[in-house]
N, C-alpha and C positions, 0 to 999 in steps of 0.2 A: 383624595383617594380615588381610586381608579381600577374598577371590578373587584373591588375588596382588595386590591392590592395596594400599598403604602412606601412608596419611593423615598428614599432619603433625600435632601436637596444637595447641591454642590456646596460645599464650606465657601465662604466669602474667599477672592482672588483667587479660587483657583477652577481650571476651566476644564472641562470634561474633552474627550480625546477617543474616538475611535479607535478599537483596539479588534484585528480580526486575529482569528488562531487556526488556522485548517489541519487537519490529519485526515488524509484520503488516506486509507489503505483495502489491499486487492490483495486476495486470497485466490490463486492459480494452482491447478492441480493441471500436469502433463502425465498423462495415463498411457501405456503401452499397448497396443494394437489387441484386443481380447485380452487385457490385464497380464500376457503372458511374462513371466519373470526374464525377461532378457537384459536388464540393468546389473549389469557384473559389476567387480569391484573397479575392474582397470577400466572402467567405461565411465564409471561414478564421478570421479572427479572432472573429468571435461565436459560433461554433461551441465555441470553447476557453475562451470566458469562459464559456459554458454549462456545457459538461463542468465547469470550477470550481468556477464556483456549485452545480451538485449533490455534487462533495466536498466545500465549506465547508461545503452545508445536512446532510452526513451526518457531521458532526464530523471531517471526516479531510483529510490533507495531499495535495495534489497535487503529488506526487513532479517527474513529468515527462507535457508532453503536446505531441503533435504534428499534424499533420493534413494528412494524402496528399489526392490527389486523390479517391481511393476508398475510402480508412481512416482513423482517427484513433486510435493507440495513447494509453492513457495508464494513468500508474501512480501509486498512491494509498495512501497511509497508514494505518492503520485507530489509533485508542486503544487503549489495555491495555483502558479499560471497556469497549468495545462488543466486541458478542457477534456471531459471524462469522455469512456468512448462510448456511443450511444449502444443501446440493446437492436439486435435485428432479430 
């Protein structure tokens, strides 16, 4: 035992295995210049194939996306391989 904590052993022949799982996910809000309502309907839909198109071109899943008048949340998946972008 080890900190009060108690590990089961491995059963006899059989051999323990590295097993990693990542879920990086990014939460991005695109806000309109003074929050003003200028996202129309006929502007709505290209607007979110955009936003797509720059997660597909950045290898990553577009979770979920939406688009207000004045915002446009969306959330996006990152790979195990890509390397997160640093904060400036």
């Amino acid at each position: 035992m080890r900190w009060g904590v108690r590990c089961a052993e491995p059963r006899e022949g059989r051999q323990d295995m590295a097993h990693t799982y990542t879920n990086l996910l990014t939460h991005i809000i695109f806000s309109t210049k003074s929050r003003d309502p200028v996202i129309t309907p006929a502007l709505r839909e290209d607007l979110l194939a955009y936003v797509g198109g720059i997660v597909r071109e950045l290898r990553g899943t577009l979770r979920a996306a939406r688009a207000r008048p004045d915002l446009s949340p969306a959330s996006r998946a990152y790979q195990p391989s890509d390397s997160l972008p640093s904060r400036r």
